[in-house]
Backbone as CSV, one residue per row, in Angstrom:
resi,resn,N_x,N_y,N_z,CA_x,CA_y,CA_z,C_x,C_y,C_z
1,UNK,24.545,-50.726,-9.657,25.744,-50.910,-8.866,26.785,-51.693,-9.667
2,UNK,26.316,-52.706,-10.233,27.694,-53.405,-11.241,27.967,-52.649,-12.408
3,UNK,26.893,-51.455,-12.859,27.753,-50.563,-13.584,28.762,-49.481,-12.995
4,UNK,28.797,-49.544,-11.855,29.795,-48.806,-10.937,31.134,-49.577,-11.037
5,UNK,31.224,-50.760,-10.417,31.926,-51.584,-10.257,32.999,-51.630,-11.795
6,UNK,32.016,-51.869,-12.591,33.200,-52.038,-13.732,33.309,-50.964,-14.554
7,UNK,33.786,-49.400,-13.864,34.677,-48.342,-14.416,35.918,-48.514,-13.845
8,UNK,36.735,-47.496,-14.660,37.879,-47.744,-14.228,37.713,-46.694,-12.956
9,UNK,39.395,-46.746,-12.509,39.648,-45.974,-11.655,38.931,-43.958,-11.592
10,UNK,39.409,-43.635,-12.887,39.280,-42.727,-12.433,37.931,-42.126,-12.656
11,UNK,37.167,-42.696,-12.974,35.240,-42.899,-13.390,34.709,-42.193,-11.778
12,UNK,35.625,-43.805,-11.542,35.193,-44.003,-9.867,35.262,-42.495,-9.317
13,UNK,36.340,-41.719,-9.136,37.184,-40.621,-8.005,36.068,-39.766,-8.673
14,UNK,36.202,-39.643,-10.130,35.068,-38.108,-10.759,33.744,-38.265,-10.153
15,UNK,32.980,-39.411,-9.900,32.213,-39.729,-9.586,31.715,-39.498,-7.840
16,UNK,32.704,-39.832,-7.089,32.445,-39.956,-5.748,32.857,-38.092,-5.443
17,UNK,33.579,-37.631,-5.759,34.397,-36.696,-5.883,32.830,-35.650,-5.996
18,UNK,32.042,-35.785,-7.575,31.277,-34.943,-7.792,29.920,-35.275,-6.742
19,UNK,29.624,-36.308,-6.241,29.069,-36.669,-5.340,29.300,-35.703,-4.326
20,UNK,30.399,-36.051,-3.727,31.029,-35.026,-2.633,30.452,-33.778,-2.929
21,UNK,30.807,-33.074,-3.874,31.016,-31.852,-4.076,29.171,-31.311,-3.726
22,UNK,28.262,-31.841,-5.171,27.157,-31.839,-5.079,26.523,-31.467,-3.652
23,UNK,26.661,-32.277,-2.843,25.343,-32.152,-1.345,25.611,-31.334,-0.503
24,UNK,27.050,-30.380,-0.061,27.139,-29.262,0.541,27.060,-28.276,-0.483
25,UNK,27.052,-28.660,-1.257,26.492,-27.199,-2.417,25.329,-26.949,-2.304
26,UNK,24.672,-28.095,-2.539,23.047,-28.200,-2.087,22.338,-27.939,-1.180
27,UNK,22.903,-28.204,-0.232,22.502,-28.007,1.379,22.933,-26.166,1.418
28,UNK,23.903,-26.041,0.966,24.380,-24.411,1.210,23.617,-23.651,0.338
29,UNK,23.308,-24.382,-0.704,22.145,-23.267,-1.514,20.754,-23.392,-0.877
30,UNK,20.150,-24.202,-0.646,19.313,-24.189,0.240,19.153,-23.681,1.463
31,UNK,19.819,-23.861,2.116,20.270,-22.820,3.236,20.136,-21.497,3.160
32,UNK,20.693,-20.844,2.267,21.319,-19.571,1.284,19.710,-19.404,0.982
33,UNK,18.954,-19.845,0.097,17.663,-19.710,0.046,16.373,-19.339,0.743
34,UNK,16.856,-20.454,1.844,15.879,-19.974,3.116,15.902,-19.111,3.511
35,UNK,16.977,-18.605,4.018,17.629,-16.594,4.766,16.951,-15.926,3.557
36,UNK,17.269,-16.075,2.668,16.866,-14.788,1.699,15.650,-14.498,1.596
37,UNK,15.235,-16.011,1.443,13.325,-15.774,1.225,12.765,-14.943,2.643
38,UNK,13.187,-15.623,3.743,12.690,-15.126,4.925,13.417,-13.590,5.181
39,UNK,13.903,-13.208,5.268,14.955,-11.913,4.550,14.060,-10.861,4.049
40,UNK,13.348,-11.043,2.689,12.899,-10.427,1.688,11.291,-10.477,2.497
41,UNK,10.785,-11.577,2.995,9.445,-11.673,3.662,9.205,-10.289,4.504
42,UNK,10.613,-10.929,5.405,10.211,-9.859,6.787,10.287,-8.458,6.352
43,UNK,11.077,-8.066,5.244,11.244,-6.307,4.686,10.201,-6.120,3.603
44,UNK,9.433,-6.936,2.949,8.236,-6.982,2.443,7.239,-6.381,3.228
45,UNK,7.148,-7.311,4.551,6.626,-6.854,5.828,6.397,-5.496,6.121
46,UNK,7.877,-5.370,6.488,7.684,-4.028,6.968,7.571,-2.966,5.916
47,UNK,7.742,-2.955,4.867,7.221,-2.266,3.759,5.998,-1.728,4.139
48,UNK,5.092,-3.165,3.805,3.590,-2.715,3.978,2.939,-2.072,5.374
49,UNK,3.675,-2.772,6.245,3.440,-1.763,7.563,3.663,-0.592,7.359
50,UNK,4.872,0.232,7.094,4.725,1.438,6.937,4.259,2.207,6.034
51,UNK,3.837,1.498,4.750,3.401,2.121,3.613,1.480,2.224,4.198
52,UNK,1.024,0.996,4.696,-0.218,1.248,5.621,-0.160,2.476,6.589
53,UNK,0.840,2.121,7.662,0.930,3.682,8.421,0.575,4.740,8.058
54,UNK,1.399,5.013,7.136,1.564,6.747,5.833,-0.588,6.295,5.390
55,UNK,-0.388,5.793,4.558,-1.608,5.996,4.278,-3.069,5.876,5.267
56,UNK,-2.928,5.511,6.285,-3.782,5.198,7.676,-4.174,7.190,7.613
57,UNK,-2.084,7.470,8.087,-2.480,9.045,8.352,-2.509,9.979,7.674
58,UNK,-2.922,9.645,5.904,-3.222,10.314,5.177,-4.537,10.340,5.153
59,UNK,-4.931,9.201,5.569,-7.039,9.125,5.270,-7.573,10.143,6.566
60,UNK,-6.858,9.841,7.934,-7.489,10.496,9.044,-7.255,11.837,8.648
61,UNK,-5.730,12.335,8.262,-5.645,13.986,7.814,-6.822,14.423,7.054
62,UNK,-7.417,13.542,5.948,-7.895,13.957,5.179,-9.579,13.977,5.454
63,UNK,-9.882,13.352,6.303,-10.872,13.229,6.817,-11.468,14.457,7.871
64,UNK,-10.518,14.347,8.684,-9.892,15.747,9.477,-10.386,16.695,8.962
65,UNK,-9.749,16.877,7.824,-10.088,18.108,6.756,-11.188,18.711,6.157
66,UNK,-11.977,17.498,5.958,-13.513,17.306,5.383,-14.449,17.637,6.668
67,UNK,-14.044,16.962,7.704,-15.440,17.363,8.427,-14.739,18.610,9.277
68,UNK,-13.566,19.652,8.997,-14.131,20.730,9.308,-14.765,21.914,8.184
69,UNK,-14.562,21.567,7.437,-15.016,22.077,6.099,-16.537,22.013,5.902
70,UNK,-16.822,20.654,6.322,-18.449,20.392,6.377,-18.772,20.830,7.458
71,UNK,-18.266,21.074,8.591,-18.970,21.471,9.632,-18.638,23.131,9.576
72,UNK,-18.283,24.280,9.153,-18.107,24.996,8.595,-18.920,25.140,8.131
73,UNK,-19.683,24.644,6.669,-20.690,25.115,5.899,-21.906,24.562,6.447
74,UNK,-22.130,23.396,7.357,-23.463,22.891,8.082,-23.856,24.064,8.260
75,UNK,-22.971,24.897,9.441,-23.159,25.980,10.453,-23.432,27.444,9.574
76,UNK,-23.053,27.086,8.174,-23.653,28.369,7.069,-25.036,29.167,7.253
77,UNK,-25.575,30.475,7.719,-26.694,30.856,7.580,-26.986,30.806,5.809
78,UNK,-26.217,30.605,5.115,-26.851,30.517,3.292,-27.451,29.266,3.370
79,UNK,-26.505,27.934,4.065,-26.842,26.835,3.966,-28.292,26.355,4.663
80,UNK,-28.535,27.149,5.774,-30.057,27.208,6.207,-30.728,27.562,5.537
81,UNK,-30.871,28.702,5.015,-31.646,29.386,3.750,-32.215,28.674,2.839
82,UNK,-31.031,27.862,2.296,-31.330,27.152,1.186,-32.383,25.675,1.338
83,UNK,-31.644,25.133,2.515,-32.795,24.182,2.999,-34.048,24.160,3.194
84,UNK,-34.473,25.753,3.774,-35.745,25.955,4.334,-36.122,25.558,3.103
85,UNK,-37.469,24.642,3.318,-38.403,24.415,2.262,-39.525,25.794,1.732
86,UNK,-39.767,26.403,2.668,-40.672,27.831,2.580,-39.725,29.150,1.637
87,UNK,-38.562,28.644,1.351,-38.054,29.871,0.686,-37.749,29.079,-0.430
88,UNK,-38.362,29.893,-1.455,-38.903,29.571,-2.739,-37.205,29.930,-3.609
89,UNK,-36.274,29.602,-3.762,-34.977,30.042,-4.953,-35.516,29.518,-6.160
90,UNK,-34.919,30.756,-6.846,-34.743,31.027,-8.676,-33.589,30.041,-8.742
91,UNK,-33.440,29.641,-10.489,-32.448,28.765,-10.632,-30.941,29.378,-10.665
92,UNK,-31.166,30.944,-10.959,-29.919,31.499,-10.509,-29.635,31.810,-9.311
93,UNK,-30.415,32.104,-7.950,-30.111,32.193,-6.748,-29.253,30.487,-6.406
94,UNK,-29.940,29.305,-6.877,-29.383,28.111,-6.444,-28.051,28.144,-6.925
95,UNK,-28.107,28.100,-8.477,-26.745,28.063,-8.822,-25.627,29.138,-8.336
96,UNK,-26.002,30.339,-7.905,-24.908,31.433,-6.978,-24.689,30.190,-5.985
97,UNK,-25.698,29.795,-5.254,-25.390,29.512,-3.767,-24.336,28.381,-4.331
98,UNK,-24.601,27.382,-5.052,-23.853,25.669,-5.011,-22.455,26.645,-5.825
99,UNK,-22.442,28.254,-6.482,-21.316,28.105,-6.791,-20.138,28.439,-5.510
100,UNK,-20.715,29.197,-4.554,-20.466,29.364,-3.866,-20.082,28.829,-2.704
101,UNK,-20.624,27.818,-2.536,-20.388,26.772,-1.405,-18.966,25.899,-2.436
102,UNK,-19.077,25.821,-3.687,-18.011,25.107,-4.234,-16.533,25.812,-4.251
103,UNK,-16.837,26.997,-4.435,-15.449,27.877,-4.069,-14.946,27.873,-3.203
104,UNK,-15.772,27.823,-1.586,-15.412,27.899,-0.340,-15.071,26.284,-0.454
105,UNK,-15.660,25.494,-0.826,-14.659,24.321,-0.262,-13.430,24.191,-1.076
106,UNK,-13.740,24.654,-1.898,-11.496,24.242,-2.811,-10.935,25.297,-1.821
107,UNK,-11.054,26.899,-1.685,-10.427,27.110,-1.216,-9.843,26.849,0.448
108,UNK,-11.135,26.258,1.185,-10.753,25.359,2.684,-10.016,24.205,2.606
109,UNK,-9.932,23.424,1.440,-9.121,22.636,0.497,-7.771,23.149,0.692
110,UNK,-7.443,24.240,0.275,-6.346,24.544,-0.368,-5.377,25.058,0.943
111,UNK,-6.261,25.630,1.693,-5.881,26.388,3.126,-5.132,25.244,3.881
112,UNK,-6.394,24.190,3.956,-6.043,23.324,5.200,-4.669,22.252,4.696
């Protein structure tokens, strides 16, 4: 404080002056700060909400998709065939069948 005291005049005015100036700058950037952050939060927010949405009803579509495809080939008389344990397949009868069941699903794939 007594180095205050003994400037001159105009020490003093630059001084109180930049004082002044300083703490509503401060307060207004801060201010200014808060909105933005909270601003950017809440549309962050909703970003991920809807980017979750979209992908929520991309998994059920896709899911959708799969179990009619699988339920489709469950209901296969080849696919019984092949299960029965009493029917003896060659390694080329298996490999027809798995190529076959693989074609039908890209192309139920491709359909749906």
């Amino acid at each position: 404080m007594k180095r205050f005291k003994d400037r001159d005049l105009t020490s003093k005015i630059t001084f109180i002056i930049t004082c002044i100036l300083i703490l509503p700058t401060t307060i207004i950037g801060a201010f200014y700060y808060y909105i933005n952050y909270n601003s950017l939060l809440e549309e962050a927010d909703h970003s991920l909400q809807k980017e979750f949405a979209s992908i929520s009803s991309n998994m059920e579509d896709n899911l959708d998709k799969a179990e009619n495809v699988m339920s489709e080939i469950a209901y296969s008389q080849e696919l019984l065939y092949f299960l029965d344990e009493q029917n003896h397949l060659s390694e080329r009868e298996i490999k027809i069948f798995l190529d076959d069941i693989q074609t039908k699903l890209m192309l139920k794939m491709k359909m749906i």
